[in-house]
C-alpha positions in Angstrom: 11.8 -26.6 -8.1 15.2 -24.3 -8.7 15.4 -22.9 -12.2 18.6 -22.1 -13.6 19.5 -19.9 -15.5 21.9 -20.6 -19.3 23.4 -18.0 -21.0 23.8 -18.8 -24.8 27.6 -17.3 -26.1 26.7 -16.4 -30.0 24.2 -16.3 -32.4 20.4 -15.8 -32.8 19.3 -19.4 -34.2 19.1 -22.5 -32.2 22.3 -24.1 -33.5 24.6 -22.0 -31.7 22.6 -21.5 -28.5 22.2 -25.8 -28.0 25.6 -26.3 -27.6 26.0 -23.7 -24.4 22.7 -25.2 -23.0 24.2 -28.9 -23.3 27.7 -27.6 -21.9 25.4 -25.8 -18.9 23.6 -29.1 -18.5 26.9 -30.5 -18.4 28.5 -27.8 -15.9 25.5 -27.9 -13.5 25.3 -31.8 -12.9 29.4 -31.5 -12.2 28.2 -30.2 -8.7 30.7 -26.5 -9.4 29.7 -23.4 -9.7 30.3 -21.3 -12.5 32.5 -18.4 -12.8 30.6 -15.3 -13.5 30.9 -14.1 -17.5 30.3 -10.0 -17.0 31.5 -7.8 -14.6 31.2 -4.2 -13.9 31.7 -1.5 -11.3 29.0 -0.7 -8.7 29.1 2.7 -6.1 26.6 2.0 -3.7 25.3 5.0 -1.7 26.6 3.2 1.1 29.3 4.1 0.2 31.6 7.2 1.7 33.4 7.5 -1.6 30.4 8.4 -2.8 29.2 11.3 -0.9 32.8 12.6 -0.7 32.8 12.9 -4.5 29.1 14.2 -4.1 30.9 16.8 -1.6 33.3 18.0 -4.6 31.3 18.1 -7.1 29.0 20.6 -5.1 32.6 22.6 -3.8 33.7 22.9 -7.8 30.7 24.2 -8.3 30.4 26.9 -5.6 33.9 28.2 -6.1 33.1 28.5 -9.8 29.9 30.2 -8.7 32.2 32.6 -6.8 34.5 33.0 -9.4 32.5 34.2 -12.4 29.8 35.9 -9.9 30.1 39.8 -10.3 32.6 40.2 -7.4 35.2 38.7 -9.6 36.1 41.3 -12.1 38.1 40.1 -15.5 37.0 36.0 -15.3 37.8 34.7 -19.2 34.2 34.4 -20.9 32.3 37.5 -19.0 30.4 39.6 -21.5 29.9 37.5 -24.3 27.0 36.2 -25.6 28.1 32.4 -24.8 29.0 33.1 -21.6 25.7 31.6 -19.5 25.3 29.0 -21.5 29.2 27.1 -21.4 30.0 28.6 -17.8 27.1 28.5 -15.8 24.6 26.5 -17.5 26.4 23.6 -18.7 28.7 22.8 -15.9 26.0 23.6 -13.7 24.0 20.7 -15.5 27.2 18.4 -15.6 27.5 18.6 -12.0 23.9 18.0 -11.0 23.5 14.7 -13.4 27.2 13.8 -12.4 25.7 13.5 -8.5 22.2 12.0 -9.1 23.8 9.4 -11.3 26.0 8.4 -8.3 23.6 8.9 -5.7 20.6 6.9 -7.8 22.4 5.0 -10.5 25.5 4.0 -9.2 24.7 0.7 -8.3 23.8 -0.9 -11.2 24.7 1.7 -13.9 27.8 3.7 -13.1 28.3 4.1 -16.4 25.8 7.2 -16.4 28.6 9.2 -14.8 29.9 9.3 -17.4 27.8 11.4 -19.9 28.5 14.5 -17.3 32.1 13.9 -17.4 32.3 13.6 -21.1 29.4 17.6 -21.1 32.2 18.9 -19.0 35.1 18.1 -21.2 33.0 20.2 -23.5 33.1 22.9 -21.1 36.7 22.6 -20.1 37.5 23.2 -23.8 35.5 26.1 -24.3 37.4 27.7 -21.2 40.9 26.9 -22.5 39.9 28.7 -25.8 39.0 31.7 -24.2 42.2 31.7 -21.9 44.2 31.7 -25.2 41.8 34.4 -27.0 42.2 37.0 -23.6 45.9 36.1 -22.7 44.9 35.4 -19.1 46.2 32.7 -16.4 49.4 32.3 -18.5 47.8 30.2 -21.4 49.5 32.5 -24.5 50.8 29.6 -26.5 48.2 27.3 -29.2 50.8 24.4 -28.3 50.0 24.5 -24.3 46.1 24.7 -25.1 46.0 21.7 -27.6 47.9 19.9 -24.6 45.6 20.8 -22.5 42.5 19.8 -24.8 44.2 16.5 -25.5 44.7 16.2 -21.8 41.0 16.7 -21.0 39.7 14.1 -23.9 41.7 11.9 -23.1 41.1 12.0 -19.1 37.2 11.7 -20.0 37.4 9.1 -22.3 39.7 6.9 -20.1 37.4 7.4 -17.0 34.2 5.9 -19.8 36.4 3.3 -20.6 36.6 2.3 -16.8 32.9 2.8 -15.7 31.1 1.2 -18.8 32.2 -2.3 -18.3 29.0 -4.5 -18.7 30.3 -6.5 -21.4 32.3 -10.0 -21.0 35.3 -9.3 -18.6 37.9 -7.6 -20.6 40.8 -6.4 -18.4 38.4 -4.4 -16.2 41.0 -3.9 -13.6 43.5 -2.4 -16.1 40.8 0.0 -17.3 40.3 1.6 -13.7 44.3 1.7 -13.6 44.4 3.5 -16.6 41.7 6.3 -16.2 43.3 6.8 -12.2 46.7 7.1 -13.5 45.7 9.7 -16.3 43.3 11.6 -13.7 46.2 11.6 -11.6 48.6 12.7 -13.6 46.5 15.5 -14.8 46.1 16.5 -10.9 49.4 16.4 -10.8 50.3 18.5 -14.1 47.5 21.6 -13.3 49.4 21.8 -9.8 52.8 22.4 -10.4 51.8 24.1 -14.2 49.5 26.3 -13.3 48.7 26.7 -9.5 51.8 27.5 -8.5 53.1 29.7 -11.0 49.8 31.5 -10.5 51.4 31.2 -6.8 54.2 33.0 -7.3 52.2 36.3 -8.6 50.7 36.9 -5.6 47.0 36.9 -6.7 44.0 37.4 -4.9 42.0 34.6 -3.5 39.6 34.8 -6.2 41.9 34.4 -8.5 42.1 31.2 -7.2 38.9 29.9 -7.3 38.4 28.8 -10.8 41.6 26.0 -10.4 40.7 24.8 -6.9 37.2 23.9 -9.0 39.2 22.3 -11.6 41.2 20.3 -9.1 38.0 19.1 -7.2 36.9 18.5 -10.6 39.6 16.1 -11.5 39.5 14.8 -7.4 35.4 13.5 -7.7 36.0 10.8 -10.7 39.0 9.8 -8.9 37.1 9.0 -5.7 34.4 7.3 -7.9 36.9 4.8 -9.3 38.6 4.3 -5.7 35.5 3.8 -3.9 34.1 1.8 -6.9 33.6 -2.3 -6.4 33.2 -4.7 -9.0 29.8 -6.6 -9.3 30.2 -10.0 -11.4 27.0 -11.5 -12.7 26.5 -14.5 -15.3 25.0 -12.8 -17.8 25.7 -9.2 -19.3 25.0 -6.0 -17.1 24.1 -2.8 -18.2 26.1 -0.4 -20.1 26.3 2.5 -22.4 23.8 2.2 -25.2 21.1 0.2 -23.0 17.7 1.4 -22.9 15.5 1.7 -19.5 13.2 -0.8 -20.8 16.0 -3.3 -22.9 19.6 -4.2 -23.2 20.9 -3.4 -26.2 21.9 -6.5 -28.3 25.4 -5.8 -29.8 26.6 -9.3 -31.1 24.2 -9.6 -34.1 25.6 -10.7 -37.5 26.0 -7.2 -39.8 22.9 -8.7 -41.8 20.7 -8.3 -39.1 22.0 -5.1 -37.9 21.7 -3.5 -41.2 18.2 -4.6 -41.8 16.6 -2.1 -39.4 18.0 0.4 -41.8 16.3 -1.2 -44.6 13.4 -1.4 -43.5 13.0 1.2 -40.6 9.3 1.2 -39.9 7.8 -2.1 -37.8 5.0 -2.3 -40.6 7.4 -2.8 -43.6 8.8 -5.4 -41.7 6.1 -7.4 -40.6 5.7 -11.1 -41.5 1.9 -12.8 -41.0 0.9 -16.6 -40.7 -1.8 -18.6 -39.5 -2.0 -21.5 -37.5 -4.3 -24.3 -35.5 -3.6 -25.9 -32.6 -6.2 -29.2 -31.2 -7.6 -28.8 -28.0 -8.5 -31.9 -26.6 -6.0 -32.0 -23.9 -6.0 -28.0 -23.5 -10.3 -28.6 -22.4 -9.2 -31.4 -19.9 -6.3 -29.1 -18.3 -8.8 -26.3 -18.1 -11.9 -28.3 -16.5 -9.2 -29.0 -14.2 -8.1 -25.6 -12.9 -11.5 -24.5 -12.5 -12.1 -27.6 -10.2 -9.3 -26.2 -8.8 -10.6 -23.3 -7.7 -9.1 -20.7 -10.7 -12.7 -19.8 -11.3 -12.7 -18.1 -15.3 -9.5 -19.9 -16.1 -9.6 -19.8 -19.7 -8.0 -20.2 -23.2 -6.4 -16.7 -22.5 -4.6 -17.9 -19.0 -3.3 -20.2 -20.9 -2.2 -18.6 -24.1 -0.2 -16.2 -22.0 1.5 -18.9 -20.2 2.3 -20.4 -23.2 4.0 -17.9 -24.5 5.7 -17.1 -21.2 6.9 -20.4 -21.3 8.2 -19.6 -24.6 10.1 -16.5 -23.9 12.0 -18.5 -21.1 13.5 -21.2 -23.9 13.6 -19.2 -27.1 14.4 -15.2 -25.6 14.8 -13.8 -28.5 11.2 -13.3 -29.2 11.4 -11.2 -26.4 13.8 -8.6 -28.3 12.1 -5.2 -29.9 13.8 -2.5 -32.2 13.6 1.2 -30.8 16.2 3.8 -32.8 17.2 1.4 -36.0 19.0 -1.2 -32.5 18.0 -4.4 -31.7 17.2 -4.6 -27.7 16.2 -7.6 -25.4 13.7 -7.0 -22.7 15.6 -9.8 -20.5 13.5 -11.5 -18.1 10.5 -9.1 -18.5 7.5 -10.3 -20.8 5.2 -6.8 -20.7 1.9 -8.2 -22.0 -0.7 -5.8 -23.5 -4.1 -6.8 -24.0 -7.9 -5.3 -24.6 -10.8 -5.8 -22.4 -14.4 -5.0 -22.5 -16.6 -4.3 -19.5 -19.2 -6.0 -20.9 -20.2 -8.1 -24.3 -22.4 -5.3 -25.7 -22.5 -2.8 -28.2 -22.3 0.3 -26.2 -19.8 -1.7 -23.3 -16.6 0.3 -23.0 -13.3 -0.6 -23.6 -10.0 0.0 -22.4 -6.2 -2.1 -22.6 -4.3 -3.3 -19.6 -0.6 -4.0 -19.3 0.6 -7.4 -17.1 4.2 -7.7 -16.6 5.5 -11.3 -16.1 8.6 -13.3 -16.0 9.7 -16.3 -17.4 9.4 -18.6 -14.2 5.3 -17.9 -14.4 3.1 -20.7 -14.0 -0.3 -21.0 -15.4 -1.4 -20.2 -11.4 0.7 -17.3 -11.3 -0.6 -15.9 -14.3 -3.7 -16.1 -13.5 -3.2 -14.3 -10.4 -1.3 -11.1 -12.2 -3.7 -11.0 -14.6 -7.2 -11.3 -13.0 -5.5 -9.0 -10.6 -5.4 -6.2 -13.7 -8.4 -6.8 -15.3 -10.3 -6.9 -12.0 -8.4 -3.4 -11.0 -9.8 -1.8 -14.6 -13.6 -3.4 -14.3 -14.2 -2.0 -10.9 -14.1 1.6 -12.6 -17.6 3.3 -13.1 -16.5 3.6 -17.0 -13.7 1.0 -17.3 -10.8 3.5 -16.8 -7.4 2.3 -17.0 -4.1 4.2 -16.2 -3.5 4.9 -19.9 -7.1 6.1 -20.4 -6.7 8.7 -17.8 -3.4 9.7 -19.3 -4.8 9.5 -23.3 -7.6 11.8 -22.0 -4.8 14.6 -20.8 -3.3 14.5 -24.4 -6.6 14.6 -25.7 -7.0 18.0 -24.3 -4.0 19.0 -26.4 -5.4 21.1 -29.4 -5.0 19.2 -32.8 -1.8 21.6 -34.0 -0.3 20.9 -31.2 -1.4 17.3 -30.7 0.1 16.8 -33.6 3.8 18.2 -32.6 3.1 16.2 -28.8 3.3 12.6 -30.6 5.9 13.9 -32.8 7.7 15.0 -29.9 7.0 11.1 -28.4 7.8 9.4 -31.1 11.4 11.2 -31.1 11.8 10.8 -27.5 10.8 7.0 -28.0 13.7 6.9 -30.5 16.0 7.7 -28.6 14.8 6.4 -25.6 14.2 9.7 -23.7 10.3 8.8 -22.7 9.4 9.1 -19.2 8.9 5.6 -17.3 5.7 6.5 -16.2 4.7 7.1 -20.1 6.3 3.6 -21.4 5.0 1.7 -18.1 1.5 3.1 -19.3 1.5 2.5 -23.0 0.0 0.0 -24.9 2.0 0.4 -27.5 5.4 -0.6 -25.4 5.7 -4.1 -24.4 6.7 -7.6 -25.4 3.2 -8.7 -27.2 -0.3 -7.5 -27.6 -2.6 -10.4 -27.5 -6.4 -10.6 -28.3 -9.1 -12.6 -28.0 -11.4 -13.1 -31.1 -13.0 -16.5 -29.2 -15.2 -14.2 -26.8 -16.3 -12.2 -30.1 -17.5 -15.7 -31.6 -15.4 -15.0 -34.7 -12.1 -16.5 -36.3 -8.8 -14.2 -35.8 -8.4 -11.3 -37.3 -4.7 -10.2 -38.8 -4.0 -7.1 -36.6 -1.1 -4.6 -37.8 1.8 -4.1 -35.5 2.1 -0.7 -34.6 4.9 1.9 -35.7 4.7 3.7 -32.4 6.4 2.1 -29.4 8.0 -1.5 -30.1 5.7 -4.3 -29.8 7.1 -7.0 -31.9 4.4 -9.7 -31.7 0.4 -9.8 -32.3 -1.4 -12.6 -31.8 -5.1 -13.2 -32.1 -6.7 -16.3 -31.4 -10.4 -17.6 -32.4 -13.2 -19.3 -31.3 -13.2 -23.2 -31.3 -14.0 -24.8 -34.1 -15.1 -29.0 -34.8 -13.3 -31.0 -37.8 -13.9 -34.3 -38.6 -10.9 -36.1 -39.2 -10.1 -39.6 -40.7 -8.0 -42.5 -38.7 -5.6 -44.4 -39.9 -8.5 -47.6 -40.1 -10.5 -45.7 -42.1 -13.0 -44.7 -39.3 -13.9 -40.9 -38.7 -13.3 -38.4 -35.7 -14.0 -35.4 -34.5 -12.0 -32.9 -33.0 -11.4 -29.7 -31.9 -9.3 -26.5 -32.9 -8.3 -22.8 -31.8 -7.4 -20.9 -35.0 -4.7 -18.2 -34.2 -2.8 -15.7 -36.1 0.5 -14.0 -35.1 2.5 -10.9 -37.0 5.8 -10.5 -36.2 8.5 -8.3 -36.5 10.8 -10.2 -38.8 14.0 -7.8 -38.0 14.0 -9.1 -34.0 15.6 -12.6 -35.0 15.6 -15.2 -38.4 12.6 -17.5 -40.1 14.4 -20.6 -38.4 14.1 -18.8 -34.7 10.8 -17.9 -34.9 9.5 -21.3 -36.6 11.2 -22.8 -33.3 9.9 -20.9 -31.2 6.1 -20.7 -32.6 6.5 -25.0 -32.7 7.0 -24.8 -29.2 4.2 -22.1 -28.5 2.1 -24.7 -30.4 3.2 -28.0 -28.3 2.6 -26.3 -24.7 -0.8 -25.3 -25.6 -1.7 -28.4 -27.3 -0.2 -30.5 -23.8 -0.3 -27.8 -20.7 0.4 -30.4 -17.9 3.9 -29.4 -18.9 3.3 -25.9 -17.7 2.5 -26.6 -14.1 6.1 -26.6 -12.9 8.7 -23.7 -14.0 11.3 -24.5 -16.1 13.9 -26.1 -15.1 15.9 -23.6 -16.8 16.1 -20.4 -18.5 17.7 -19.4 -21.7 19.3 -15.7 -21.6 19.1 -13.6 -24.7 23.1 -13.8 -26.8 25.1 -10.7 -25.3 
């Protein structure tokens, strides 16, 4: 079965997401296809664009090189204490991030290119001051440099204006026009302003040297936005602000978005409640796998594919906080969860991370994540990924120890971590789930964590009997799984998460529905 995919317009609560589902429903049965929502610009490597703005960016930087190297007597800046740092080491920087973002990152998330550009304006003003202060080039007037200052701002902020268009289209072709035309024009201006009046003196070569870097400066942007080609999709693409492991949520009433101020840490915002679900129809649908060859399928297979199933109609319990924003993991459901060896006192234990997605089945799921567990158990001493890299920290001495998950936690906040440290962490994903039913004992209310940005813990129980009386007066018995679940209340509202949690409830109590994937899938508001 085809799943499609809907993409609710507004709001976090259920009201305003049914009425794009219906109108998808609607669209989809009408035979047409839609016209993509988002759009942004993509520079493949592919590309030749690419590599010839690669090409300038490396020329700029060896004529600049040349220009403040030692055979260059009287370049503006040499001899002060500043010098390295804003003309050699930042541009340096600018142009080595401005080429791996093309080269790695321009397919998906041009954007990037522009953080360099913007460091360089930086750079391009501190030389323009120290023209002025020294008198050289021609810049003696305070008017000319403020032009030129305004000139560079305004180039750089035009060119982010044209690369960091993930949003809803907004008159993306306009923005490209605009950022060429000032680029151009700026080309244009340092040409006949200052080239050739420079020109006319009869300089050496090296004299040169530091505009010909400028003007391949001002030529690489304009051969990204050239060679750049727009890439449409039907829900939003990534853009300034995102993180590596979310996109950012940026449509959220100003209640929501000022809570995470409120309250900043995950445990101050934590809500807790307990719950039941009946099992009689989760026992039959699990005899029934195992007959089916899932040998160990269990209430955790199908607790995880519950709440995949979840995730895929009600996203935005799939949303964290990281840096006081709100982010939505998308179509990613990072599960982290602990496992023991062996049911014994002295057995070892360790946590394992399974990534799934939304069109999981309780088959596939059990496939990812017998695949993890088994990968951990085979260790002599039950050694994960994170174990191995908790045991490096651990040989950290305790001062510093201390500073080294200071240090994380900062990085985490603004979402500077490392991919292989988030990929590893137990603390980073979409829920931590455990299983108090193996331990013979009820579930336990487990904390969220203020490191990383799980949202969701659940625990479930062992089953339990209840006798129950009919409607004729005559007695039952049947059977329950007790869970609990805290939740970061800042992610989305009471009414969201009441939905969602009904739903969690409904395909565990009735799996048979589970067996298919959905016929569609909600996406998370812009």
């Amino acid at each position: 079965m085809e799943t499609r995919r809907e993409k609710p317009d507004r709001g976090s609560d259920l009201e305003a997401a049914a009425p794009d589902a219906a109108s998808d429903a609607a669209f989809a049965g009408s035979g047409k296809k839609r016209a993509p929502l988002y759009a942004a610009y993509s520079l493949c490597a592919k590309n030749p664009l690419t590599w010839l703005s690669v090409l300038l960016a490396a020329l700029s930087f060896a004529a600049r090189i040349a220009y403040y190297s030692p055979i260059r007597d009287g370049a503006e800046g040499t001899g002060t204490f500043l010098f390295p740092v804003f003309f050699i080491v930042l541009p340096g920087l600018c142009y080595l991030f401005f080429t791996l973002d093309i080269v790695f990152k321009g397919k998906r998330e041009l954007y990037r290119t522009s953080r360099p550009v913007l460091a360089f304006t930086v750079f391009l003003i501190a030389r323009a001051l120290w023209l002025l202060k020294e008198g050289k080039n021609g810049v003696t007037s305070a008017a000319f440099v403020a032009m030129l200052i305004l000139a560079y701002v305004v180039c750089a902020v035009l060119y982010r204006f044209a690369v960091n268009t993930g949003g809803r289209k907004r008159n993306i072709a306009l923005r490209r026009a605009l950022a060429l035309a000032a680029l151009a024009t700026a080309f244009i201006a340092e040409l006949i302003l200052v080239l050739l009046p420079m020109m006319k003196q009869a300089l050496p070569f090296a004299a040169y040297l530091a505009e010909a870097s400028l003007l391949m400066n001002i030529l690489a942007p304009i051969a990204v936005l050239i060679g750049a080609k727009k890439l449409e999709s039907e829900h939003p693409l990534p853009m300034a602000g995102d993180r590596k492991d979310g996109r950012r949520i940026r449509s959220l009433d100003p209640m929501n978005s000022v809570a995470v101020y409120i309250m900043p840490e995950r445990n101050s915002a934590n809500n807790l409640f307990h719950d039941c679900v009946e099992i009689s129809k989760a026992e039959e649908y699990i005899r029934k796998k195992r007959e089916q060859g899932l040998d160990g399928f269990g209430y955790t297979h199908l607790f995880l594919a519950a709440y995949v199933r979840t995730v895929s109609q009600r996203p935005a319990v799939n949303r964290f906080i990281s840096g006081q924003k709100v982010y939505s993991r998308e179509d990613r459901i990072e599960i982290a969860m602990t496992i023991k060896k062996d049911m014994s006192l002295e057995g070892s234990e360790t946590i394992v991370n399974i990534v799934l997605s939304p069109e999981d089945t309780p088959e596939t799921i059990y496939e990812k994540f017998n695949k993890e567990v088994e990968a951990v158990k085979n260790t002599d001493e039950l050694n994960s990924s994170f174990d191995k890299l908790a045991g490096l920290v651990n040989y950290i001495p305790g001062v510093l120890l201390k500073l080294t998950v200071w240090l994380f936690k900062t990085g985490d906040y603004f979402g500077l971590l490392p991919n292989i440290i988030t990929k590893l962490s137990p603390f980073h994903g979409s829920i931590f789930i455990t299983s108090m039913g193996s331990l013979g004992i009820p579930p336990v209310y487990h904390h969220l964590y203020d490191f990383g940005n799980i949202p969701v813990f659940l625990a479930f129980g062992m089953k339990r009997s209840e006798n129950e009386v009919r409607e004729d007066g005559s007695i039952c018995r049947k059977k329950y799984i007790d869970f609990t679940v805290n939740t970061d209340e800042r992610i989305c509202d009471g009414y969201y998460f009441a939905s969602a949690f009904k739903f969690f409830k409904r395909c565990v109590a009735d799996p048979s529905r589970l067996d298919a994937p959905p016929e569609s899938i909600v996406w998370d508001i812009e």
